[in-house]
C-alpha positions as CSV (number, residue, x, y, z in Angstrom):
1,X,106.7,131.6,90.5
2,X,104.3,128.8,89.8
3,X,106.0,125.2,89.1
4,X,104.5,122.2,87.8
5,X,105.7,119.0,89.7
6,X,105.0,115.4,88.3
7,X,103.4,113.5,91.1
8,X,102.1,110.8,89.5
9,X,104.7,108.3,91.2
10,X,103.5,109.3,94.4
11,X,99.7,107.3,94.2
12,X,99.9,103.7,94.5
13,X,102.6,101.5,95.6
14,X,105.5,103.6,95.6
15,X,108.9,102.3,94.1
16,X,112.0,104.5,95.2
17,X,110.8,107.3,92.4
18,X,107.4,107.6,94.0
19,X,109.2,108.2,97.5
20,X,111.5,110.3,96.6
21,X,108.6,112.6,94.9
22,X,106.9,112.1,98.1
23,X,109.7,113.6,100.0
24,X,111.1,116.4,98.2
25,X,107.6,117.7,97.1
26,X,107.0,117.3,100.8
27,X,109.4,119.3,101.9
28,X,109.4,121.6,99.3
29,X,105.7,122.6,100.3
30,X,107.5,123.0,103.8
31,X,110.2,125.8,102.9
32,X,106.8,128.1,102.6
33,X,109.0,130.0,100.4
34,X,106.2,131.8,98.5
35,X,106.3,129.2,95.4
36,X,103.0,128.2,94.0
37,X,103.4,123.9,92.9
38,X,100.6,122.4,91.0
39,X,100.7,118.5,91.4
40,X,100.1,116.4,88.1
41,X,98.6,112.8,88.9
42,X,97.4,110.1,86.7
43,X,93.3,110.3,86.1
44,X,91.4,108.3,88.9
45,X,94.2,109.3,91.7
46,X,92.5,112.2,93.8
47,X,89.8,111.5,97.1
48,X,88.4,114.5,97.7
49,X,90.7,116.6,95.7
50,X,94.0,115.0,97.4
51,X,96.4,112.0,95.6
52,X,95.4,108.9,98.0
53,X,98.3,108.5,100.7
54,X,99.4,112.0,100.8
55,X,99.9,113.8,103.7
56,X,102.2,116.3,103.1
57,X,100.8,119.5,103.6
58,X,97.7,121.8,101.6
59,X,100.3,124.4,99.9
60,X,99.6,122.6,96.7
61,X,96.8,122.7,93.8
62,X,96.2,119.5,92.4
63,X,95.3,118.2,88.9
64,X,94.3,114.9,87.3
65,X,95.5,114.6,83.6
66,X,96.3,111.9,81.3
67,X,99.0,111.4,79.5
68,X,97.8,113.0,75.9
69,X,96.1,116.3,77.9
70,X,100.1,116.7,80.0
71,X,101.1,118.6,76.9
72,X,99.1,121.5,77.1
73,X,99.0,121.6,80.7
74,X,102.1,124.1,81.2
75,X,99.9,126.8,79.0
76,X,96.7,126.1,80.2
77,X,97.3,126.5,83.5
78,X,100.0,129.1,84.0
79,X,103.1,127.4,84.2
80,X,106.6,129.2,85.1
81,X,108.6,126.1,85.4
82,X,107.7,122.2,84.7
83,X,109.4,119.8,86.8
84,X,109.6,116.1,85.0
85,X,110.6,113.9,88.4
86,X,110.5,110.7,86.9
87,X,112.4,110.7,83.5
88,X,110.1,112.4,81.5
89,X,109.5,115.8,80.8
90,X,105.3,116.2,79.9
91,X,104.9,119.6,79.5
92,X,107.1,122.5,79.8
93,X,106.0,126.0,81.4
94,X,106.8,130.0,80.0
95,X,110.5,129.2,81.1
96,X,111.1,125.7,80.1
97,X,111.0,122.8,81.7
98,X,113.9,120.2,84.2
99,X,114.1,116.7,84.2
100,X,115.4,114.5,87.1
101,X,117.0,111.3,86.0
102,X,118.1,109.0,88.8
103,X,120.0,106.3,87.4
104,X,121.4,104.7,83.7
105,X,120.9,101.3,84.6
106,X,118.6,100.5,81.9
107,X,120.5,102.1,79.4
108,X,123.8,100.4,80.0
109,X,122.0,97.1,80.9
110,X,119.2,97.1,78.3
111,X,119.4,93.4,78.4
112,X,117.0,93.5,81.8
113,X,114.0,96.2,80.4
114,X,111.0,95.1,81.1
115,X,109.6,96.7,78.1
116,X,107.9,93.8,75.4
117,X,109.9,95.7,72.7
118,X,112.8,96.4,74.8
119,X,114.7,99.7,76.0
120,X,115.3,101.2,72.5
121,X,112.8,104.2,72.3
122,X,112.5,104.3,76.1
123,X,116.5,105.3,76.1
124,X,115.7,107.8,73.1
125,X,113.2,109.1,74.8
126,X,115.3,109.9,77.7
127,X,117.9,111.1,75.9
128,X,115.4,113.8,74.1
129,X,114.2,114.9,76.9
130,X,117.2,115.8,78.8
131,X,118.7,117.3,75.9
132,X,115.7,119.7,76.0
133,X,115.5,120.4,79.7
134,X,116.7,123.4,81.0
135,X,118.7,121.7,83.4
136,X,119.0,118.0,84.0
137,X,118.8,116.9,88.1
138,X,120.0,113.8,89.1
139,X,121.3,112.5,92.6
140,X,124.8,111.6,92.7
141,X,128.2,113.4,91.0
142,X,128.4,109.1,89.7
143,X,124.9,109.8,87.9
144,X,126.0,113.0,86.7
145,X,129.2,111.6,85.0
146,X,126.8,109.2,83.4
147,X,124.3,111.6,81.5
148,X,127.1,113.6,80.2
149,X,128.8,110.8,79.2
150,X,125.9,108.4,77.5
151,X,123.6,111.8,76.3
152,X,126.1,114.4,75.8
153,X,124.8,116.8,78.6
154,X,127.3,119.5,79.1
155,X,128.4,118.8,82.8
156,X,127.4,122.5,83.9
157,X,123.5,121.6,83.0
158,X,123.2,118.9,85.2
159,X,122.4,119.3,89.1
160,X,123.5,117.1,91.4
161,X,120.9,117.3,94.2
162,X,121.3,113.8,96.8
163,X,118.2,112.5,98.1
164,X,117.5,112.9,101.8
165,X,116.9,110.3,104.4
166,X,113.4,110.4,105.4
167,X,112.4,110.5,109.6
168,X,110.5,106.9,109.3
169,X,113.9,105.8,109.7
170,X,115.7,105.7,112.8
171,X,116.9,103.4,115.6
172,X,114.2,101.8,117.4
173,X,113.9,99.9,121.3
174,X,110.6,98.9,121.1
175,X,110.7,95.5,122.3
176,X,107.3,94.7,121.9
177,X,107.1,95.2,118.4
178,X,110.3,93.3,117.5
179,X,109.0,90.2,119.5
180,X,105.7,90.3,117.5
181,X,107.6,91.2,114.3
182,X,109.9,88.5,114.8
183,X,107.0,86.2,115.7
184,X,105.1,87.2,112.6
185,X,108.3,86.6,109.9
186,X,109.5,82.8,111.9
187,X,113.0,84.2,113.0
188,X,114.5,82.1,115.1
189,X,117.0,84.2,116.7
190,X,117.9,88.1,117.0
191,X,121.2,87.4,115.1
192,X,120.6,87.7,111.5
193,X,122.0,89.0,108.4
194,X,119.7,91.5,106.6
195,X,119.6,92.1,103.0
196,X,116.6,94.7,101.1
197,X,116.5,94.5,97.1
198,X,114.4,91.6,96.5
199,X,115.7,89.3,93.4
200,X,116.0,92.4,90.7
201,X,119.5,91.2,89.3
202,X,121.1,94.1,90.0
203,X,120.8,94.2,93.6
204,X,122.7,91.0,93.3
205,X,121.2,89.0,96.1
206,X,123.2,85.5,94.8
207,X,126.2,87.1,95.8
208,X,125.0,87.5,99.2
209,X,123.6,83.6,99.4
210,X,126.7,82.4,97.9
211,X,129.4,84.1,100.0
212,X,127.2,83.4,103.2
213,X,127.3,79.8,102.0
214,X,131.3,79.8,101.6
215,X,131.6,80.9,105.2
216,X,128.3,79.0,106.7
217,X,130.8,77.5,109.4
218,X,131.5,80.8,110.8
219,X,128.3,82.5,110.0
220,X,125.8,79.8,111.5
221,X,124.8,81.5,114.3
222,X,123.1,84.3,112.2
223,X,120.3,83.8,109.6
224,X,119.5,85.5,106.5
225,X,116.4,88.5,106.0
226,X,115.6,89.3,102.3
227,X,113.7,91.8,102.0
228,X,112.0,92.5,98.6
229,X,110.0,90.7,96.2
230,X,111.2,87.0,95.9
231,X,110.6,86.4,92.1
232,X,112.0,88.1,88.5
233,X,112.5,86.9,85.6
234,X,116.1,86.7,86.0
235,X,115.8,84.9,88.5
236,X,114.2,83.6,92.3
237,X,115.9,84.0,96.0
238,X,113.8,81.1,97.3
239,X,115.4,79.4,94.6
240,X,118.3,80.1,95.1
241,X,118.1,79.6,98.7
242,X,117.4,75.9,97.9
243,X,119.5,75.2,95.5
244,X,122.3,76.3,97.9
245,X,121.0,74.1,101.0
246,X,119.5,76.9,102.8
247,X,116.2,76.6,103.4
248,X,116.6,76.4,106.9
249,X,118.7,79.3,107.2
250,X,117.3,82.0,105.1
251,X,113.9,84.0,105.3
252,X,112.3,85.7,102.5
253,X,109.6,88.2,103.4
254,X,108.5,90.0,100.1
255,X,107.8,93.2,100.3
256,X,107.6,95.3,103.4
257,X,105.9,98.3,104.7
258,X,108.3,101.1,105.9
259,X,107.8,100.6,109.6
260,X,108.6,96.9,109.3
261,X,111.4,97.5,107.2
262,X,112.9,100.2,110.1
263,X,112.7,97.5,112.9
264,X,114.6,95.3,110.8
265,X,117.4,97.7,110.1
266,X,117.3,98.4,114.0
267,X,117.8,95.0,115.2
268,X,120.0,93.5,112.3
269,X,123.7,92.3,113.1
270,X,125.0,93.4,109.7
271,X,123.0,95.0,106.5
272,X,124.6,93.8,102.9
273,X,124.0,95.4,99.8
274,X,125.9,94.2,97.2
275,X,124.1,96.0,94.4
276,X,126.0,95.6,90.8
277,X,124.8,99.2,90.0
278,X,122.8,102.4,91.8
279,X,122.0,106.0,90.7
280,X,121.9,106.7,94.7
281,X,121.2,103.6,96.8
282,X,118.8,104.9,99.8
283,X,118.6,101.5,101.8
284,X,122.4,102.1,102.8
285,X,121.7,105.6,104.3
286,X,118.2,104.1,105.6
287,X,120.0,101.5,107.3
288,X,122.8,103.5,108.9
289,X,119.7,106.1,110.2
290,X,118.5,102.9,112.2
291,X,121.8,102.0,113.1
292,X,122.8,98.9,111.4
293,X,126.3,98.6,110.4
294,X,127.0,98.2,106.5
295,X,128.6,96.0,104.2
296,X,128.1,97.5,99.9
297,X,129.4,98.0,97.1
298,X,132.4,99.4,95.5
299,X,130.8,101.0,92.6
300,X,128.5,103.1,90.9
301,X,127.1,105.8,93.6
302,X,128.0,103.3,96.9
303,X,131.2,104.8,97.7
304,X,130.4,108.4,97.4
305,X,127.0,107.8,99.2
306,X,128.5,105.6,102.1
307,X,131.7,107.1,102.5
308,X,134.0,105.6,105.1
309,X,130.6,104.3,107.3
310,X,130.7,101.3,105.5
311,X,133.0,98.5,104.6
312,X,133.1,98.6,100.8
313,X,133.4,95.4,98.4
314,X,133.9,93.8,95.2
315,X,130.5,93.2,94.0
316,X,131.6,90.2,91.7
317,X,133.5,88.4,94.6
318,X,131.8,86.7,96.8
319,X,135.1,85.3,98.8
320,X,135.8,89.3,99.2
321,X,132.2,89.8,100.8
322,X,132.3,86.8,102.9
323,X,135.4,87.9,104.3
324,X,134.3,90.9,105.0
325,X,130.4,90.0,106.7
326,X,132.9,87.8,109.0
327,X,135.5,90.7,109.5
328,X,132.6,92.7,111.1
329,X,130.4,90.4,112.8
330,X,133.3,88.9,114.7
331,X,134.7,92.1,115.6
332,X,132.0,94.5,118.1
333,X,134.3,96.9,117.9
334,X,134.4,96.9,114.1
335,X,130.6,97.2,114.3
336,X,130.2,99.8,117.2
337,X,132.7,101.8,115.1
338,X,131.0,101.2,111.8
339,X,127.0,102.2,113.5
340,X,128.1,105.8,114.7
341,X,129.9,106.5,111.7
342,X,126.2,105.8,109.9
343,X,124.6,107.7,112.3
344,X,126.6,110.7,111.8
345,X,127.0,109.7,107.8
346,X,123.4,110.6,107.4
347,X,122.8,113.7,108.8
348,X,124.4,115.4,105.5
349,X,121.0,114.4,103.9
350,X,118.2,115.4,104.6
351,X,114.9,116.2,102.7
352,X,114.8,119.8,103.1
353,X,118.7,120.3,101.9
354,X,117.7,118.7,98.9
355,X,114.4,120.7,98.6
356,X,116.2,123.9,98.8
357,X,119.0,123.1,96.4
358,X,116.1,122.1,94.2
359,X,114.3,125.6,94.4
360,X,117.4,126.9,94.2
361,X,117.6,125.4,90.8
362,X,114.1,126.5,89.5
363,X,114.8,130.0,90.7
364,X,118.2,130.3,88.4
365,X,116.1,128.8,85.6
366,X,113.5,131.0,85.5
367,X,116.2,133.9,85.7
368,X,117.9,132.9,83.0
369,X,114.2,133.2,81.1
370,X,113.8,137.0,82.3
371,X,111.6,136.0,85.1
């Protein structure tokens, strides 16, 4: 069986899609399961014939193509199967192609596309090609219920495959490198409150800022980390941070690399995720694999994701979340209780569960063709 695999996400700087092509095609490579994948990246991407940053393993052929040539690649170069891992289906192979679709946000909030003409044809688009896909993947039974519901998808075409927590994340007792780290970001104390979305509306960082201001009494011997970049359209934590008289108690560090980011989630008190809406929500699971204990969200994917290794609330209430970042950070016992609950939480995903549900998929595709 020979499976094209868009990689394209994988070259540059990496938003959640590129890392969790990174991952699965990683580990898919790794199941040495007799599968032949050919990698599709934008023109310009490949240094001596490999995508730049990847490291995953030589049991894949690589291609450059642009977007126009993607539609004859499936023919051209001997396609079984076409695997579309970012929304979009480019090609298709003698058996068809799949699609994974990670989240709805835009759809149901086309209010925040970026797009200059907004998220009209983008949504069509998406819609098309998952109506022409084989099978439709996406990561949680939350996501599922939303493709069937907004595109019609009969339930039974759509795989729910959850990503898997990746091994740059776990707990950490270097103490060197938190003193530097520390050093290097001006935190003034090991006590803090960390937070990773950066000011994209829906991870809802206000409500974080606000309900740490209502309780600032209680709270004011822990800062504030916000991770992420600082500024969007919709809006500006460091703005925010002043307008709400906490300049001297909140830290924004824009965007992180991956070890930084896992000595944060090692050393912070509490993480807080309040995200109005998520197809998955990784930095939960990545904070509970370095053992922080969690505060998220009610909705969307964060329950089924978290479980009961987290303490779950109200996303529009910022008296509920302040409540409950007090309820834990005064109580160790709450906290111990919450961080081996994470601990154990994530071991039901991992990378190569996901990679062979995912072959598992192409292989009941391709029978369905005759293969």
């Amino acid at each position: 069986m020979r499976v094209g695999i868009d990689a394209s996400s994988i070259v540059g700087d990496r938003g959640g899609v590129g890392w969790h092509t990174y991952h699965l095609l990683k580990a898919l490579i790794g199941l040495n399961e007799g599968v032949e994948f050919v990698g599709y990246v934008n023109p310009g991407s490949l240094r001596n014939g490999v995508p730049q940053g990847w490291d995953g393993g030589q049991g894949i052929r690589w291609i450059e193509a642009g977007r126009l040539m993607m539609r004859w690649r499936g023919r051209l170069d001997g396609l079984d199967l076409y695997h579309g891992t970012n929304f979009k289906m480019r090609t298709t192979g003698r058996c068809g192609g799949i699609v994974t679709i990670h989240d709805l946000w835009l759809e149901r909030h086309p209010e925040y596309s970026p797009k200059l003409f907004g998220q009209r044809a983008s949504s069509a688009r998406t819609r098309r090609e998952a109506r022409r896909a084989r099978t439709v993947i996406t990561v949680s039974e939350f996501s599922a219920g939303e493709i069937a519901s907004c595109y019609g998808i009969p339930r039974e075409r759509i795989a729910v495959i959850y990503n898997g927590v990746a091994d740059d994340f776990r707990t950490s007792s270097d103490v060197q490198a938190w003193s530097k780290l520390r050093a290097r970001i001006g935190l003034p104390t090991d006590r803090f409150i960390l937070f990773v979305g950066g000011a994209d509306p829906r991870k809802n960082h206000r409500l974080l800022l606000k309900a740490y201001t209502a309780r600032e009494a209680r709270l004011k011997e822990y800062c504030l980390v916000l991770v992420g970049d600082p500024h969007h359209r919709f809006g500006s934590m460091p703005e925010t941070i002043r307008a709400l008289g906490l300049a001297d108690r909140a830290i924004c560090t824009d965007r992180l690399p991956i070890e930084t980011i896992r000595l944060l989630y090692a050393h912070a008190s509490l993480f807080v995720f309040p995200s109005l809406y998520e197809g998955f929500g990784m930095p939960v699971l990545e904070a509970m694999a370095c053992g922080a204990p969690v505060v998220t969200s009610n909705r969307t994917a964060l329950p089924e994701v978290a479980g009961d290794a987290a303490v779950l609330v109200n996303p529009d209430n910022d008296e509920e979340l302040a409540e409950a970042m007090v309820l834990v950070l005064e109580d160790a016992g709450r906290r111990e209780r919450l961080k081996a609950k994470g601990l154990e939480r994530v071991k039901q995903f991992t990378w190569e569960r996901a990679a062979r549900q995912t072959l598992e998929v192409y292989r009941e595709v391709c029978a369905l063709r005759g293969n």
